[in-house]
C-alpha positions in Angstrom: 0.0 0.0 0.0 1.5 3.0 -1.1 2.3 6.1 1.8 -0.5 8.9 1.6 1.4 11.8 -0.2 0.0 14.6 3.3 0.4 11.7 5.7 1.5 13.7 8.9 -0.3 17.0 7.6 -2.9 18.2 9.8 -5.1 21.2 8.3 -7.2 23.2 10.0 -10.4 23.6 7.6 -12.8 26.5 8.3 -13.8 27.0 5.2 -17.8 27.2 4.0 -19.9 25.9 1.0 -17.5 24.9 -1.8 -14.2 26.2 -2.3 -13.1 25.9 0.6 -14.4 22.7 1.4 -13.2 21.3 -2.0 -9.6 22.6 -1.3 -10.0 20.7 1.6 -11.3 17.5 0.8 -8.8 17.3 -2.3 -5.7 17.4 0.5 -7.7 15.2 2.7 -8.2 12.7 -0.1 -4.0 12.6 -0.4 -3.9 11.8 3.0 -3.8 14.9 5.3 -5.7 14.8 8.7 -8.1 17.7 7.7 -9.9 19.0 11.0 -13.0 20.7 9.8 -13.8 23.7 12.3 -17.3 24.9 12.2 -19.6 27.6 14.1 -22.1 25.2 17.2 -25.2 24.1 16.0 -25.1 25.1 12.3 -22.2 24.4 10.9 -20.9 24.3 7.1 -23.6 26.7 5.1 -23.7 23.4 2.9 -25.0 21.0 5.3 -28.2 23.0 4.4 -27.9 22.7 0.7 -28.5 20.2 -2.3 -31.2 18.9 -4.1 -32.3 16.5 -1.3 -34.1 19.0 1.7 -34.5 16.5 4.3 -31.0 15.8 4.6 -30.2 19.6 4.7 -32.8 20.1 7.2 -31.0 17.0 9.1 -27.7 19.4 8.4 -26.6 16.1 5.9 -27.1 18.4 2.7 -26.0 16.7 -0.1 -23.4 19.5 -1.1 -22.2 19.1 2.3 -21.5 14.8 1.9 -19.9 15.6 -1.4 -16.9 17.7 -0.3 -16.5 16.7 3.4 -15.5 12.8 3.5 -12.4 12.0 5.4 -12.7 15.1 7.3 -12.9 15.5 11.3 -16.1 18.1 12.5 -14.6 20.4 15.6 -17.2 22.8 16.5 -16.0 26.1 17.9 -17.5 29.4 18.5 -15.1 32.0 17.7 -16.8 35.3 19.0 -16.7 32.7 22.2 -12.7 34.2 24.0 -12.7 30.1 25.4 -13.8 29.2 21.7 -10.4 31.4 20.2 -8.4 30.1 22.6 -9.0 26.4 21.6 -8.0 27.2 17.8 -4.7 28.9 18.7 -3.9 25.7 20.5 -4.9 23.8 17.4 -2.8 25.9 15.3 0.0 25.4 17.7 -0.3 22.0 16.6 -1.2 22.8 13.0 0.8 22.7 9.2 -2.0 24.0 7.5 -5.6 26.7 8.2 -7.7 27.3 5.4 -10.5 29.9 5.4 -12.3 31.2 2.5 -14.0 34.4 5.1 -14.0 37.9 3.3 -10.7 39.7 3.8 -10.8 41.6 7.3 -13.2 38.8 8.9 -10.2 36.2 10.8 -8.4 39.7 12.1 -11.3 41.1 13.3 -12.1 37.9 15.4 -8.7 38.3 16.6 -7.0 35.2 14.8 -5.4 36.8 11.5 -3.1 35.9 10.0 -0.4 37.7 12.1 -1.7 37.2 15.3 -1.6 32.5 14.2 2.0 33.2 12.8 3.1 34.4 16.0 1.7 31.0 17.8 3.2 28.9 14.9 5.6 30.3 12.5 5.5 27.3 10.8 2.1 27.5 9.6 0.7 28.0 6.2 -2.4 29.7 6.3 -4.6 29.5 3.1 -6.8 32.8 2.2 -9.5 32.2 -0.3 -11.6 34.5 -1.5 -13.4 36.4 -4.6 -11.0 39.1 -5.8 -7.8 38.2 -3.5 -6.9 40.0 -0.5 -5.3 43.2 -1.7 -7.1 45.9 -4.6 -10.2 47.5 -5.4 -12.5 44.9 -5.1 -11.3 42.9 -2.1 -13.8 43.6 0.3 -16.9 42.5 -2.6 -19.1 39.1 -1.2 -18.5 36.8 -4.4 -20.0 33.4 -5.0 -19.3 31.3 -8.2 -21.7 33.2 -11.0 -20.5 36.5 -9.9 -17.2 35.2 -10.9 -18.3 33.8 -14.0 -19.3 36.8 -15.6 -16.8 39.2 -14.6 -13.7 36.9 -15.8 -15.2 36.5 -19.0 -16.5 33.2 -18.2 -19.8 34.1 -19.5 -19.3 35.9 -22.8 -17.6 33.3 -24.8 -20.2 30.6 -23.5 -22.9 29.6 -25.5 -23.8 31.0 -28.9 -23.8 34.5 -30.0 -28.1 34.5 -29.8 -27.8 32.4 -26.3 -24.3 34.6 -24.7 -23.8 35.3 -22.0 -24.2 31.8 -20.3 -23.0 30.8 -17.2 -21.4 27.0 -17.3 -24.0 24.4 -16.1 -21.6 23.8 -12.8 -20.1 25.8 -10.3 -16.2 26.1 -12.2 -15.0 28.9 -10.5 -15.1 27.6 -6.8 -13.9 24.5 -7.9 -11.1 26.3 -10.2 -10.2 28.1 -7.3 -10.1 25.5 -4.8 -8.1 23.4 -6.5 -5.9 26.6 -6.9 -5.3 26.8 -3.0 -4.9 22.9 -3.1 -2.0 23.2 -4.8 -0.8 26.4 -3.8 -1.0 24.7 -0.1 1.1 21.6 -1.1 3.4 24.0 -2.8 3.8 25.8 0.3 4.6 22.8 2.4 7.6 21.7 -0.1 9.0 24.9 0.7 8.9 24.4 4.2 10.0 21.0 4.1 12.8 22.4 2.6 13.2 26.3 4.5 11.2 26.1 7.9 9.4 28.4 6.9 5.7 29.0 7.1 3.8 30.8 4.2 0.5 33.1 3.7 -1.2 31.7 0.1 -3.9 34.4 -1.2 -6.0 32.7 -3.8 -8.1 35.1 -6.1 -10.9 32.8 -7.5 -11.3 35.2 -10.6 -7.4 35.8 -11.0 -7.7 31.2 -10.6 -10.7 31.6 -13.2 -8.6 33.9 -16.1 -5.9 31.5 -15.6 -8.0 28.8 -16.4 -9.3 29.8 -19.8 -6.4 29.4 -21.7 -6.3 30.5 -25.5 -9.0 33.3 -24.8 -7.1 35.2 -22.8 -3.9 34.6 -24.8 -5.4 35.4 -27.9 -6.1 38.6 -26.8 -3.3 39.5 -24.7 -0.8 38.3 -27.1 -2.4 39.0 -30.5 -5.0 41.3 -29.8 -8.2 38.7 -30.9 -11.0 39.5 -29.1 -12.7 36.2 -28.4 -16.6 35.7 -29.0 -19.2 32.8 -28.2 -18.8 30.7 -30.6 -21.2 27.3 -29.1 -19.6 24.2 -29.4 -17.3 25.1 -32.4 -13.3 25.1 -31.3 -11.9 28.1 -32.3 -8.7 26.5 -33.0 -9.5 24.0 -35.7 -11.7 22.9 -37.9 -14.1 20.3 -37.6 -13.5 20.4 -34.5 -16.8 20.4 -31.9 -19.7 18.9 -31.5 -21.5 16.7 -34.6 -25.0 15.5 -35.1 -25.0 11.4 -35.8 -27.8 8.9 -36.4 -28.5 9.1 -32.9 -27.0 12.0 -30.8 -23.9 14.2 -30.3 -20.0 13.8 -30.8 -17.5 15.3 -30.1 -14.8 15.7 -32.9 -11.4 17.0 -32.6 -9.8 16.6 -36.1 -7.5 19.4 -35.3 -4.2 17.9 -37.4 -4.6 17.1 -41.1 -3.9 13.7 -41.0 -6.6 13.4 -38.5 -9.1 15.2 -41.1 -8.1 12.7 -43.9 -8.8 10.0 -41.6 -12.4 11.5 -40.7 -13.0 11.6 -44.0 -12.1 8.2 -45.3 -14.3 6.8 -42.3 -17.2 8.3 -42.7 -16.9 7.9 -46.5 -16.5 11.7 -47.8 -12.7 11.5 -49.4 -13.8 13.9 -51.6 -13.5 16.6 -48.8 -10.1 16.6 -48.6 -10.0 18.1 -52.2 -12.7 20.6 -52.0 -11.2 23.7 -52.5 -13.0 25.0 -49.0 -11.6 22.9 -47.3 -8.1 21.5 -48.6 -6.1 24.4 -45.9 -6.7 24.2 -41.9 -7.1 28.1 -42.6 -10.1 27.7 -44.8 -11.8 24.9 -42.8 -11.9 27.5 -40.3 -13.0 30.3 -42.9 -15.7 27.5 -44.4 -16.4 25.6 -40.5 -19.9 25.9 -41.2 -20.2 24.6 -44.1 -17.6 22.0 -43.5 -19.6 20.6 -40.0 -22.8 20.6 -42.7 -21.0 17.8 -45.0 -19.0 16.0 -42.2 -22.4 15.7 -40.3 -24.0 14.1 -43.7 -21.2 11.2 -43.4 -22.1 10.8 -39.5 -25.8 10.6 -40.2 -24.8 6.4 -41.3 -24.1 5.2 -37.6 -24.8 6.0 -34.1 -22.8 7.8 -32.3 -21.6 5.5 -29.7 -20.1 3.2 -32.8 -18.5 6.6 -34.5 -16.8 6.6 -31.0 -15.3 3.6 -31.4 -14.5 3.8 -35.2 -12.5 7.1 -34.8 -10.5 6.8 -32.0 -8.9 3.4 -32.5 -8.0 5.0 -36.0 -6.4 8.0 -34.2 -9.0 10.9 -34.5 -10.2 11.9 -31.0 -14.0 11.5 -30.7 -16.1 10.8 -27.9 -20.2 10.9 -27.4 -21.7 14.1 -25.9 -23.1 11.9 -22.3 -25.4 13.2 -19.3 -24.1 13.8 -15.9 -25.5 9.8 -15.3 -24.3 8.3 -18.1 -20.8 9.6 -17.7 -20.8 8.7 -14.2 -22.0 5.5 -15.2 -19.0 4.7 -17.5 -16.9 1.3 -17.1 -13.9 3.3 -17.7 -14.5 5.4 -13.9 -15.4 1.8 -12.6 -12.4 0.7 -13.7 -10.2 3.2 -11.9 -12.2 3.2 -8.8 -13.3 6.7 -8.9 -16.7 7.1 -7.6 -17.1 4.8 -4.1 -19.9 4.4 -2.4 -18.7 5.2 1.7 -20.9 4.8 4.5 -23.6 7.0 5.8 -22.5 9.6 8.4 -25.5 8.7 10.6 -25.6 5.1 10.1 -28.7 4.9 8.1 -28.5 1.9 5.7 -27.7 3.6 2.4 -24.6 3.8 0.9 -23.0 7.6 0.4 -21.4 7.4 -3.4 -18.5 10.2 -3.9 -16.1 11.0 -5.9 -12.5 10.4 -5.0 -9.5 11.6 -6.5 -8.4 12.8 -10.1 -4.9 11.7 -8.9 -3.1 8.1 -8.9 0.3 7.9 -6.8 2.2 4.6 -7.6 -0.6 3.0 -9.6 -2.9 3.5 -7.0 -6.1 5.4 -6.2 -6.7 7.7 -3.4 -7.4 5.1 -0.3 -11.4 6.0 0.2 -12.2 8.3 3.0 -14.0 8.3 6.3 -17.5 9.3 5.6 -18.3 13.1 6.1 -18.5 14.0 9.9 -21.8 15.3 11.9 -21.9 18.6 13.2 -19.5 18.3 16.2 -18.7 14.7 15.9 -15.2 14.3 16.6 -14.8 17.7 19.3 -14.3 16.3 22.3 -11.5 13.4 20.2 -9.6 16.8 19.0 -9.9 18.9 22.1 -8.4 15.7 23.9 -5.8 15.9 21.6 -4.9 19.3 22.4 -4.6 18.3 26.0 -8.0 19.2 26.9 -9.5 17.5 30.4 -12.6 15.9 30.5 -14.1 18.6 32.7 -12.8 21.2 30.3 -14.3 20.2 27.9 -17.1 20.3 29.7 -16.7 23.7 30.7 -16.6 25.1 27.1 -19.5 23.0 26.2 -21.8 24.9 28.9 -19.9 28.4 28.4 -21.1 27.8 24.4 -17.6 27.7 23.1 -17.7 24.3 21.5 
């Protein structure tokens, strides 16, 4: 069995809703003891949330379950002096804190960022938030479709009669959380390696920009100012999504060699002399045209066969699936990536989630404790801390814990 890459690493996690939380569970998935430190008696804003309302009403919301597994709940009031006191012990004992709180918010409960350096200069505090912690627009709430549309996101998304569109899932809290997850590990190399501790700002629209590639290249670099343009690829041509006897593909046919293969395959040689076509440059110029005549070819066989028929030959194609059918594929299966975990509660119904994107060795991420209840492992962590019995008691009936 292969060593957890953040065996050892213990990370503070008082992070809300999805970011955060994703950050997080993506370190806690590699193997870091991630202590999840939330407000008495409500907890995580996304033990309220998903589609399912009497588990968020049980504070089990599904959004909660899906980011959380393999996580320890600490419950702490931090307004609560007693409630302060027990996270600057926990940071004493600490590599990591996340928090994804507006700028201002940890210093103004009296554990910044200065004050937690002071009890462990060895600690690398991770700041997520909208716009970053310095400029103009620091101090802005920001949740993911604010930062959709003022990256860019939105504009080039969808077609010119349907843009702006916002993407059908929340990509910029999950760009920017795994933004911090690496910034984090990055951070911890450096101490493995200096001593020192570090203080990681993540932006979650600086993390979305970075994210969309050619668009903002294009521009930057040669002055294009990018458009929606639906499923088409900009770069190439055909390349996007096809109409076959029986659904969508996806076609990438981006090289020439791949074009005279499509072509061949779905019988239409005579493309790859029609003057519209014969240069990448005017496939572009002529796309429309050009998805009209490949699409005529298609129309012969279903998609999921065109699938098959184009890739082992070299041109990348795959069919346009649902949310269930691509979670449903043999391929995931295969590699162990969804895994069913037990109910936090006990109830007899298996949890599905999704582990990690990442092998090490070969071998999937080991599959996680299921996501804690509110307060679940407290009195474990204040014990930990070297926290009596009747302390613990003490903070419980002073409402710090």
């Amino acid at each position: 069995m292969t060593t957890p890459l953040l065996e050892g690493v213990r990370i503070l996690d008082l992070t809300n809703v999805l970011a955060g939380p994703f950050a997080g569970y993506q370190l806690a998935l590699q193997g870091a003891d991630v202590i999840k430190v939330e407000m008495p008696g409500s907890g995580d804003l996304a033990r309220q949330l998903g589609a399912d309302r009497a588990l968020g009403e049980e504070l089990l919301g599904a959004s909660f379950l899906a980011q959380n597994a393999g996580k320890r709940s600490l419950t702490l009031n931090l307004k609560s002096p007693h409630g302060r006191e027990a996270l600057l012990r926990a940071v004493r004992e600490a590599d990591v804190l996340l928090e994804n709180f507006r700028p201002g918010v940890m210093d103004r409960l009296g554990v910044g960022w200065k004050t937690l350096r002071a009890e462990n200069p060895r600690l690398v505090y991770c700041a997520i938030s909208g716009f970053g912690q310095t400029g103009p627009l620091r101090d802005r709430p920001a949740y993911d479709q604010i930062i959709q549309g003022l990256s860019g996101m939105m504009s080039v998304t969808g077609t010119p009669e349907t843009a702006p569109l916002r993407a059908g899932f929340p990509v910029a809290d999950t760009l920017g959380g795994m933004a911090a997850a690496y910034a984090v590990a990055a951070a911890l190399v450096r101490r493995g390696r200096t001593g020192e501790g570090a203080f990681v700002d993540v932006s979650m629209l600086e993390s979305a920009l970075t994210a969309m590639g050619w668009v903002t290249s294009n521009y930057l670099i040669s002055g294009r100012v990018p458009h929606p343009m639906g499923n088409e690829n900009f770069t190439a041509a055909p390349s996007g999504t096809f109409r076959t006897a029986d659904g969508h593909l996806n076609i990438a046919a981006n090289r020439q060699q791949q074009f005279t293969t499509l072509c061949r395959l779905i019988g239409r040689e005579d493309l790859t002399t029609d003057p519209r076509f014969t240069h990448p440059a005017d496939r572009k110029t002529h796309r429309d045209a050009l998805r009209d005549e490949v699409e005529s070819g298609l129309a012969a066989r279903p998609a999921a066969e065109w699938e098959e028929i184009l890739s082992d030959a070299g041109v990348p194609a795959a069919r346009v699936l649902s949310v269930q059918d691509a979670l449903g594929l043999d391929h995931l299966a295969a590699r162990g990536f969804v895994h069913d975990l037990p109910f936090p509660d006990g109830r007899e119904r298996p949890l599905p989630v999704l582990g990690s994107p990442v092998r090490v060795d070969g071998e999937p991420a080991a599959s996680p404790a299921p996501p804690p209840l509110l307060g679940e492992h407290t009195d474990d962590v204040l014990a930990e801390l070297g926290y009596a019995a009747a302390e613990i008691t003490a903070l419980r009936e002073g409402g710090a814990i």
